[in-house]
N, C-alpha and C positions, 0 to 999 in steps of 0.2 A: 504493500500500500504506500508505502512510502515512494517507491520505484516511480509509481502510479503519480503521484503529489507532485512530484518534479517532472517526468515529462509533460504532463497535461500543463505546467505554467510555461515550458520552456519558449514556445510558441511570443511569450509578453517578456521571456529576461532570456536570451539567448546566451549570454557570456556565463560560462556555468560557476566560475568563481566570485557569482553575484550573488548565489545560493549559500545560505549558512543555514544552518540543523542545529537546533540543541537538544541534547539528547542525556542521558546519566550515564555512571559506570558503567553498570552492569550492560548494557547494546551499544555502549563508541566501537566495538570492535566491527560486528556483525555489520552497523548502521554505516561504516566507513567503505565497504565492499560493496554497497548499495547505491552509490552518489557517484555522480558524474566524477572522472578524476580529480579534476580541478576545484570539486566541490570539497574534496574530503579535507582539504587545508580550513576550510571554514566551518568543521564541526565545533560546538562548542560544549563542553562537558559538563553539566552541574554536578558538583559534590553532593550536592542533598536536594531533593525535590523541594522547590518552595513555590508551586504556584506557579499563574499563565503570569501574572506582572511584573516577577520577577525573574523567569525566564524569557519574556520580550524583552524587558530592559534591557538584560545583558548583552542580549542580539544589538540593540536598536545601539548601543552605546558602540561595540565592535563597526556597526557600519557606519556610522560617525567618523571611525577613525580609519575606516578604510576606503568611507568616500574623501575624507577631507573636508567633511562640513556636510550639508544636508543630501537628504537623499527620499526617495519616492521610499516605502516598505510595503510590503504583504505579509502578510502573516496567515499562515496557511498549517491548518494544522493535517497530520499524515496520518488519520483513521479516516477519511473521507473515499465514500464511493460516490462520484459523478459520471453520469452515464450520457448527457446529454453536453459533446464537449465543447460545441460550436456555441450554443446560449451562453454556456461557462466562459467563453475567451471573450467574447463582446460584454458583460456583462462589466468582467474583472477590466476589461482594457477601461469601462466607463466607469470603473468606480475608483481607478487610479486619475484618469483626468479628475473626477472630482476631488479627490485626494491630493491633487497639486494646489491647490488655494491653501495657504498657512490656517491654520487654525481648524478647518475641518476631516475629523473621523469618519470612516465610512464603516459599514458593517452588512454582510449579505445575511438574507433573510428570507427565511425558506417556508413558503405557502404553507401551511398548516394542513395534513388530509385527513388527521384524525385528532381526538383529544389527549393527546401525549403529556406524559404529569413528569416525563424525566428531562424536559429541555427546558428551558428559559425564554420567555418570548418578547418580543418585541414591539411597545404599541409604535404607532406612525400616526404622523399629525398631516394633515392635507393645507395646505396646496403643496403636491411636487414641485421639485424642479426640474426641468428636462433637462437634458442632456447625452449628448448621440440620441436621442429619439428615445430614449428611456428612461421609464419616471424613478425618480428617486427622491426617497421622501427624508422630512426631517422626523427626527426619533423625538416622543413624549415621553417615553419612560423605559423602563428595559423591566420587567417584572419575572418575579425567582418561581421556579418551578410549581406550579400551580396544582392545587387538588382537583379532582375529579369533575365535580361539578364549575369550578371557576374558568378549567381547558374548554369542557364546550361550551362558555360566552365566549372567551377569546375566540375560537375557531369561528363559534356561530355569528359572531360582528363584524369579521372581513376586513378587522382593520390591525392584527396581530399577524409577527410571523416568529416560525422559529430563530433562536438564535445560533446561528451556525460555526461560529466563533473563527470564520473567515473576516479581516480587518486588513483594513488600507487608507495610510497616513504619511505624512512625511514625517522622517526621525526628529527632525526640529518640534513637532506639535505634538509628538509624541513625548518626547523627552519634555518641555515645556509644561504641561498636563502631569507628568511623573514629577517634577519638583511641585508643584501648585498641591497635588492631593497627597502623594507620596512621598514626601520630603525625603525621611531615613533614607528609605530605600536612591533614591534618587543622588543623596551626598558619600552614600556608602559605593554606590558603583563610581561614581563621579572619581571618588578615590582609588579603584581598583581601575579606571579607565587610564589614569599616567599609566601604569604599568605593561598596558597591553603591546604586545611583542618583544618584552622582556625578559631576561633569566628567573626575573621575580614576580611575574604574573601568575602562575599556579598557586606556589605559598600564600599568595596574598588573596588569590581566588577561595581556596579552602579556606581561610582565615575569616574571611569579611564575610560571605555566600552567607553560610548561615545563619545570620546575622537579620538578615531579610525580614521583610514580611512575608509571613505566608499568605498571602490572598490572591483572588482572581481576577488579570486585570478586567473585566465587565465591574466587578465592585468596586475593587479601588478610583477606576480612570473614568471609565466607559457613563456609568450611573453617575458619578458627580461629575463629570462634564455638563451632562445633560442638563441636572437639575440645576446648575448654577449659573450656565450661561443665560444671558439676558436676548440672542436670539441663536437661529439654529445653529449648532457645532457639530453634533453628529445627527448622521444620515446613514437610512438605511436603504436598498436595493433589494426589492421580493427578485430572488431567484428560482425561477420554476426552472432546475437544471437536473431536472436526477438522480435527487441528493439521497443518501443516507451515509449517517457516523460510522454505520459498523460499531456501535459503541455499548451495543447489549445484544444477550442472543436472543431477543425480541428480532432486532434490527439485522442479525443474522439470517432469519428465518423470513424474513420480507426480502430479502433479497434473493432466496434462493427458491422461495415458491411459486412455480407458475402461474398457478391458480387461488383461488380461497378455498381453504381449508383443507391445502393438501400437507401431507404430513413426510417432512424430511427427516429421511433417515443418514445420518453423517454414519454409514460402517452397513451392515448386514442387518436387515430387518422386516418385519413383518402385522399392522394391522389389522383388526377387525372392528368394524366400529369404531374406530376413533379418525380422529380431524384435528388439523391445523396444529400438531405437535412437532416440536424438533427434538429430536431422538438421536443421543450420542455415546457410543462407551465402547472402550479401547477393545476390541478383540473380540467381544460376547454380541451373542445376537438377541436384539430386541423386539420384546414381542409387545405390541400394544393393544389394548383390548378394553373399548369403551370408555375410552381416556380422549380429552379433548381443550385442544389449546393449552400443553403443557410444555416445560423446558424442562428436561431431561441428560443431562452433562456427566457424565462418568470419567473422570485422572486415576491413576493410580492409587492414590490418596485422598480421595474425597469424591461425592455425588451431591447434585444441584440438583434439584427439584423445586420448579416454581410454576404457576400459573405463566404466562406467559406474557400478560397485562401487570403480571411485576416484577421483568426480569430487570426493570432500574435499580430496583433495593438489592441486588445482587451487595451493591456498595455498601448498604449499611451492615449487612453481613461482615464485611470484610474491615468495616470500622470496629465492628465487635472485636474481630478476630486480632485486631492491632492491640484493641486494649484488652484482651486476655494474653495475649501474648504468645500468641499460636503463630508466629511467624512462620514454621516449616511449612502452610499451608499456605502463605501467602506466596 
């Protein structure tokens, strides 16, 4: 998927060591073998996971210093499947023109086709603005993952979309917006920024990094942009391009069913009466029988079982699992 993230933009950034990755320990190796050659020089490694606003920063501040001063960004995250690649390059080409004006965020946003309680959605205020002949609206609020009943008003009012957490800014308004909301974080890289392409840029990367805030930039930047500017600063783009995260095995099992309520079997298996199950485990054959809209996930070490409409809480699961301290499982 990632392979997938860079050639699909390569079409809007041809020079491939304009591509920088950040990535942790544990995949720089694997991740390095995957990226254009000239890409893998711009990997960049967190010592510790802190969050989307603290790993843009560190990007946004490296191409600062690699452009020499400002620079166009994307920010594209590598769990995304886009199938529809022609809407996606016109889309991104006009949400970077609008992303050249100083001061304004862009963010794509992805039509709603059902009441989804694991994404974050995005209201839009009218009147657009056009540009290349497509509207792009300015954002009223950005609102956190909604219950049940709240997803279908947003979906059923037309004027939400998902939040796909594709973003395009210049590093200047980016950076600018990261000292205004995020100060710490913002003085703390600023400091670890002399250093970059130096003998003492690791030491001082594992020193300062954790040090961070942990947050997501949509909370830190994205949300008090919004609410604080006195007229529009960010702006969103409904993308109807093909989208799915891949980000739960909800989102696995839309992707790989032809039909509704066919039932994928990932290995050797067999229904009766049952519908709309995804059915997975290493080796063993699965027999399903009068089960319906189930996730079904067999490792070596552990089995998922959930409803299907909650395979998001997979997370809180795994929140538990951090504060028992069951690491081997994670």
């Amino acid at each position: 998927m990632l392979e997938q993230t860079v050639a699909r933009f390569r079409p809007l950034v041809r020079e491939e060591d304009r591509i920088w990755t950040v990535t942790n320990v544990e995949q720089e190796n694997s991740l390095r073998k995957q990226l254009p050659k000239a890409s893998r020089k711009r990997v960049l490694v967190e010592p510790i996971g802190r969050n989307t606003a603290a790993a843009i920063a560190l990007a946004a501040f490296h191409v600062r210093k690699a452009a020499k001063g400002d620079a166009l960004m994307a920010v594209l995250p590598a769990d995304h499947y886009i199938k529809d690649l022609r809407a996606y390059h016109k889309i991104a080409r006009t949400a970077l023109d609008v992303a050249k004006k100083p001061g304004r965020m862009v963010v794509l946003g992805i039509p709603p086709t059902y009441p989804e309680t694991g994404f974050g959605y995005i209201e839009r205020m009218e009147p657009p603005i056009g540009v290349n002949r497509t509207p792009v609206y300015p954002v009223r609020r950005f609102a956190e993952k909604p219950e049940p009943e709240l997803a279908r008003e947003y979906v059923t009012s037309g004027n939400y979309q998902w939040n796909a957490g594709m973003f395009f800014w210049r590093v200047s308004t980016f950076l600018e917006a990261l000292e205004k909301h995020l100060p710490w974080t913002f003085s703390r890289l600023e400091e670890l920024a002399g250093s970059i392409g130096t003998s003492q840029y690791t030491v001082r990367l594992r020193k300062i990094y954790p040090t961070l805030e942990n947050i997501s930039v949509d909370y830190a930047i994205l949300e008090r942009v919004t609410a604080q500017a006195t007229e529009p600063q960010v702006f969103v783009m409904p993308a109807q391009v093909g989208w799915s995260d891949i980000g739960s095995w909800a989102a696995v099992y839309e992707l790989l069913a032809k039909e509704p309520g066919e039932n994928i079997f990932a290995g050797a298996g067999h229904s009766i009466d049952a519908s709309g199950n995804y059915l997975s485990s290493n080796g063993k054959f699965v027999a399903a029988i009068g089960v319906k809209d189930l996730i079904v996930v067999e490792t070596p070490d552990a089995l998922l079982v959930c409803p299907r409409e909650r395979a998001q809480d997979v997370g809180k699961f795994v929140k538990w699992l951090e504060e028992e301290k069951l690491t081997k499982l994670l």
